[in-house]
C-alpha positions as CSV (number, residue, x, y, z in Angstrom):
1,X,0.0,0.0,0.0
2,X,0.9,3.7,-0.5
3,X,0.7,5.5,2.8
4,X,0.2,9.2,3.0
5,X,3.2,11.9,3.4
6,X,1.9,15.3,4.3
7,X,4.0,17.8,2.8
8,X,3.6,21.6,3.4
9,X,4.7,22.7,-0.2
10,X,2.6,20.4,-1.7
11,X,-0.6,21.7,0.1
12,X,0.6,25.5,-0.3
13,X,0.5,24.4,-4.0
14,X,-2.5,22.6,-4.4
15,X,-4.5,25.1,-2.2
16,X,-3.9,28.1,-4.6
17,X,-4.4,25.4,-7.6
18,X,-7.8,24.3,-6.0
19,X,-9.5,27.8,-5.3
20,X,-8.4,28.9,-8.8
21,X,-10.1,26.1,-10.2
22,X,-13.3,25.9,-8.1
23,X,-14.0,29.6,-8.6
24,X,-13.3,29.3,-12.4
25,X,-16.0,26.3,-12.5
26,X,-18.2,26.8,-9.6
27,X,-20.7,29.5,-8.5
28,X,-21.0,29.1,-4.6
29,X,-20.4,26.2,-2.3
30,X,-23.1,26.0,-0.3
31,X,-24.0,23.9,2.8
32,X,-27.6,23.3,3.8
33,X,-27.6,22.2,8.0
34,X,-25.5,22.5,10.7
35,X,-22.2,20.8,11.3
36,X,-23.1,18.6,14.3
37,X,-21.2,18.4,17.2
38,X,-17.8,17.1,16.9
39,X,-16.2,15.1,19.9
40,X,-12.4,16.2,19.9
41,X,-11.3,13.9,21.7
42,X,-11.8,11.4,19.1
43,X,-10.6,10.7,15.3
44,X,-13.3,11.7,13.0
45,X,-14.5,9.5,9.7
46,X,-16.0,11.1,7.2
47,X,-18.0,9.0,4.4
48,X,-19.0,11.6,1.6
49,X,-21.0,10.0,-1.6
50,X,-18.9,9.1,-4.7
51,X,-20.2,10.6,-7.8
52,X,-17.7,12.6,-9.7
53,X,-14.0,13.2,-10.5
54,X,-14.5,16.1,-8.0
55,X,-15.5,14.6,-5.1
56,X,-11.7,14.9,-3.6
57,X,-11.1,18.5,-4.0
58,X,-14.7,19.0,-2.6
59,X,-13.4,17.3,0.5
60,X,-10.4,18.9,0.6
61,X,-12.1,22.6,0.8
62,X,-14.5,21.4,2.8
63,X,-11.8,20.3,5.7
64,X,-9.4,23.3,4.6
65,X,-12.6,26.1,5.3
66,X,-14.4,24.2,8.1
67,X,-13.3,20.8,9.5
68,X,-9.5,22.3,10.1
69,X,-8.4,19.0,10.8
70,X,-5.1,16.6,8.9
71,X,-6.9,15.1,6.5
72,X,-6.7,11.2,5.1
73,X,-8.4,10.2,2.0
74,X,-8.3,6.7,1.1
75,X,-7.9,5.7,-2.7
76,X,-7.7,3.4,-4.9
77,X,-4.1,1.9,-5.1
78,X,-4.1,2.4,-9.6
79,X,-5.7,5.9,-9.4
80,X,-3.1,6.8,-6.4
81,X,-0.3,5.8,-8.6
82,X,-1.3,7.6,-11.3
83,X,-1.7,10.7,-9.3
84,X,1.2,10.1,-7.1
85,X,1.0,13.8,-6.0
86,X,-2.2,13.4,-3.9
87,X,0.1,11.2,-1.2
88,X,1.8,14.5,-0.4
89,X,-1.8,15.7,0.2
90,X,-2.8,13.0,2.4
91,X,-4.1,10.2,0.1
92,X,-3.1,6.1,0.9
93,X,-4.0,3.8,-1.0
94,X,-6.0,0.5,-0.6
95,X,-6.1,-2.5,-3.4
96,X,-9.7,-4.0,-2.7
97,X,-8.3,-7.2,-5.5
98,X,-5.4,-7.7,-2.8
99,X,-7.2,-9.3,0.4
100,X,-3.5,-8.6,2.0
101,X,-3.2,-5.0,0.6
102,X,-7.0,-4.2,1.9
103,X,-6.4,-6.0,5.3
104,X,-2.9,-3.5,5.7
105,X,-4.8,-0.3,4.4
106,X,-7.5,-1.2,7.1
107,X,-4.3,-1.5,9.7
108,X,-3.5,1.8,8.4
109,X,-6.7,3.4,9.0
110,X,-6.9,2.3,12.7
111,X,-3.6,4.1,13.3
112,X,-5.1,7.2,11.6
113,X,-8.0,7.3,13.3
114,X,-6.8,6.4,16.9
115,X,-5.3,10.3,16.6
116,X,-7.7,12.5,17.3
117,X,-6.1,15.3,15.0
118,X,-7.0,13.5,12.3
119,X,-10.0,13.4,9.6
120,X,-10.2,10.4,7.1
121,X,-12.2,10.2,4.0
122,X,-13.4,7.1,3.2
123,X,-15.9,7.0,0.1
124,X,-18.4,3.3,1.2
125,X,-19.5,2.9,-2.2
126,X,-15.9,2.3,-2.9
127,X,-16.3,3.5,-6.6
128,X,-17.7,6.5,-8.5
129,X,-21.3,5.7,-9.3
130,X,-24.3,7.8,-10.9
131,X,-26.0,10.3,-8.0
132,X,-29.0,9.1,-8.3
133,X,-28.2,5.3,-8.6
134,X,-29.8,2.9,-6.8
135,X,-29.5,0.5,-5.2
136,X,-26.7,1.9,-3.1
137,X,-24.2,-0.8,-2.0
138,X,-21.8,-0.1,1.1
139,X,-18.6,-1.7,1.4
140,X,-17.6,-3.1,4.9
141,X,-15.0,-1.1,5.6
142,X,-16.0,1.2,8.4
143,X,-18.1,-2.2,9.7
144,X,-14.4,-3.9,9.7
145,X,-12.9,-0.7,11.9
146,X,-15.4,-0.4,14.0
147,X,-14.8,-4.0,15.2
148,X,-11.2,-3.7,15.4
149,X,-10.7,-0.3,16.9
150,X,-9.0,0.0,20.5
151,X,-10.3,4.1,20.7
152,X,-13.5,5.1,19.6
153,X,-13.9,7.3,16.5
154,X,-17.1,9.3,15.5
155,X,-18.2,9.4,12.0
156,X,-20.5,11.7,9.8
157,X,-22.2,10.8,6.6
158,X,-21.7,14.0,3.7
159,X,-23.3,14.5,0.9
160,X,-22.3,16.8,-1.9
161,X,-24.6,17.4,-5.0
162,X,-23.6,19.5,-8.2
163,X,-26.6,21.6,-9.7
164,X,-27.0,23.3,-12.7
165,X,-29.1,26.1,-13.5
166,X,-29.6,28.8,-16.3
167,X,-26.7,30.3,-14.9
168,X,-22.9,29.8,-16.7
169,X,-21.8,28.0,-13.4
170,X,-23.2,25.4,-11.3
171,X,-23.3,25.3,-7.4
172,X,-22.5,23.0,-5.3
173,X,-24.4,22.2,-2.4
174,X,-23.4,19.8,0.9
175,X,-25.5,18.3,3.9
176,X,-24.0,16.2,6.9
177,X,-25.7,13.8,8.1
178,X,-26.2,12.7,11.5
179,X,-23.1,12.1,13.9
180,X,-22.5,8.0,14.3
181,X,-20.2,6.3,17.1
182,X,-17.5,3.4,16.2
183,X,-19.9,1.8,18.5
184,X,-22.9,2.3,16.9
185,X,-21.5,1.2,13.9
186,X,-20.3,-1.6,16.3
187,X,-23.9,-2.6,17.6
188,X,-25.5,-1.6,14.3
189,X,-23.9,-2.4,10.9
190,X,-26.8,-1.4,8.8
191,X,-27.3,2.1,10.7
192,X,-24.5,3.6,8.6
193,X,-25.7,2.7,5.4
194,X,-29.4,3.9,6.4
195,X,-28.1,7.3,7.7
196,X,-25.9,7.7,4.3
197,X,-28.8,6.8,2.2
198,X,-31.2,9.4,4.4
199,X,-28.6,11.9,4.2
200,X,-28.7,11.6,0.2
201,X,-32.3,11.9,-0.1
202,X,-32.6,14.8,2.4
203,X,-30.1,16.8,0.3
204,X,-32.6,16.2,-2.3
205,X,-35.5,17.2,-0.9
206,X,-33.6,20.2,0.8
207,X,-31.5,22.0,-1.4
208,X,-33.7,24.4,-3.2
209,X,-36.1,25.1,-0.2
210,X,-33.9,25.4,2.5
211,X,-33.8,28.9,4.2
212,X,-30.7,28.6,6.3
213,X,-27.4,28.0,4.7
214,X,-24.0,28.8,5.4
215,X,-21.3,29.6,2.4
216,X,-18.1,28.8,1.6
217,X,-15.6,30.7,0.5
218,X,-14.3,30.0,-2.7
């Protein structure tokens, strides 16, 4: 496995790179509800949906303007050597064909999570798929972690949604979902899945109507 190698350059770099390119294609950046309550004491995961080549960068800005945490993102091992950069931005890798690979990658995670400094990214569909596909399959990652972990870790369900309008630039729009404990994950496999599947359809249902919202800077 590739393990991640925070460099300060690198993020300097990518940070001026990212804004640039997410005002140039974006209108606003927009997030629906409240951030709920983080324990600090504990690592965080985070479990955004998986629908586009953006859905890094949006989590990126999204721990950069709000989170403020050291971010992990866990990737696939091909598409992490292809873009070998993204290790000096906090991407590891994990090879789901490799039962050894996975297994190590999984070890990994437990290390980054028992810090509480740290926020990982872990995308359950495990590949890019439509928005609005359906069904919606969850991998048993997190299920795995929760199991093995020696500290607890909290986790929150994101969803991020690109819409278009008549205007030249789309905006994108995020909701978190509710705040889960390794335990209930623990005592309750299924309760992740049903929290990231509510959180998708309340971002539907949401987004245009809400009257409270809270911007990001871009």
């Amino acid at each position: 496995m590739i393990k991640a190698d925070h460099n300060k350059l690198a993020h300097l770099v990518f940070s001026l790179y990212l804004k640039s390119l997410l005002k140039s294609s974006f209108k606003e950046f927009i997030i629906i509800n409240e951030l709920p309550m983080i324990d600090n004491s504990k690592g965080l995961i985070v479990t955004p949906n998986h629908f586009s080549w953006w859905d890094g960068f949006f989590i990126y800005w999204l721990n950069k303007k709000l989170l403020k945490k050291k971010l992990f993102i866990l990737m696939l091992e091909e598409q992490l050597k292809r873009y070998w950069f993204f290790k000096y931005l906090g991407c590891y890798s994990i090879e789901l064909n490799d039962k050894r690979k996975t297994f190590a990658s999984l070890k990994y995670t437990l290390e980054l999570v028992s810090n509480s400094n740290n926020v990982v990214a872990i995308y359950p569909q495990g590949e890019i798929q439509p928005y609005d596909h359906r069904p919606i399959v969850i991998k048993d990652g997190i299920k795995f972690l929760s199991q093995k972990a020696k500290a607890a870790f909290s986790i929150i369900p994101i969803a991020f949604k690109i819409h278009y309008t008549n205007e030249k630039l789309p905006t994108i729009y995020v909701r978190f979902g509710k705040l889960l404990t390794s335990s209930d994950a623990y005592s309750n496999p299924e309760l992740l899945k049903n929290e990231f599947i509510n959180n998708l359809n309340m971002l539907n249902s949401e987004y245009l109507t809400t009257s409270s919202y809270n911007i990001i800077d871009i």
